[in-house]
N, C-alpha and C positions, 0 to 999 in steps of 0.2 A: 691802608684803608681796610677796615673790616669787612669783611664776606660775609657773614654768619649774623644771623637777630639778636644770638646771645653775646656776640663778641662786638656790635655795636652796642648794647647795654653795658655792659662792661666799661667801653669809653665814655658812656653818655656817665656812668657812675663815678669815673677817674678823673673826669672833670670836676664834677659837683667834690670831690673827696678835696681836689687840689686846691680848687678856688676856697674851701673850707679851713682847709692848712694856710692858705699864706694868710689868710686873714688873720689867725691864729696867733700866727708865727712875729706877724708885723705887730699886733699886739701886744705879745712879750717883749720883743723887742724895744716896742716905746715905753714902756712899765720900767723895764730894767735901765732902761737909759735915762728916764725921770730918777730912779731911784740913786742912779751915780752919781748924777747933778746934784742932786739936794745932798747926796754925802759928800761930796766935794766943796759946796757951799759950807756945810760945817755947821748948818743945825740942828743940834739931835731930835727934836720934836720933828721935824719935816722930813726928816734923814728916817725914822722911824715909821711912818705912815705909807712912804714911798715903799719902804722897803714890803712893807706887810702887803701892800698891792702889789709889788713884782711877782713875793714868794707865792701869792695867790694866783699870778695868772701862770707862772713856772708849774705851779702843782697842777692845774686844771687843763694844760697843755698835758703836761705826762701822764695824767691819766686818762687822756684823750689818745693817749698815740703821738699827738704831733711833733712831741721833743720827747727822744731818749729819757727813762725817768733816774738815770745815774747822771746822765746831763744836767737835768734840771736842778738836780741834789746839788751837784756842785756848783752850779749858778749860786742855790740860794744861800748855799757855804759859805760862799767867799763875798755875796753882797752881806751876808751877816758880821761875818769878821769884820768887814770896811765899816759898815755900820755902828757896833761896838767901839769898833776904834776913834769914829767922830764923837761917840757918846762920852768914853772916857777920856778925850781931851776938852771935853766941860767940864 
């Protein structure tokens, strides 16, 4: 428990910082996992749209802080290669 005015602000802030991040975080996560689906499904139009929402919420996370931004690079690396890949088997 904190002792100190500034070190209860501190947690009152680590709070609000956390609750911020996993909203964040659950976010990408369902973006990127729309985005698998539809590449999996095998429609390049769907497979494309998904994706450009994932790499946007991937980018807007790392420049947030909430995901590593070498992390989020190769998230959107390898959702692109998978992507590509459905497009040039049409």
């Amino acid at each position: 428990m904190a002792n100190t005015a500034s070190a209860e602000k501190r947690n009152r802030q680590a709070q609000k910082r956390r609750a911020r991040n996993v909203q964040v975080r659950t976010g990408v996560k369902s973006a990127v996992k729309k985005a698998r689906e539809a590449i999996t499904q095998g429609d390049a139009n769907v497979a494309r749209d998904a994706f450009k929402s994932a790499a946007r919420a991937l980018e807007k996370a790392a420049s947030k802080g909430v995901v590593h931004k070498n992390a989020a690079s190769r998230k959107i690396s390898r959702l692109a290669k998978a992507a590509a890949k459905t497009a040039a088997a049409k």
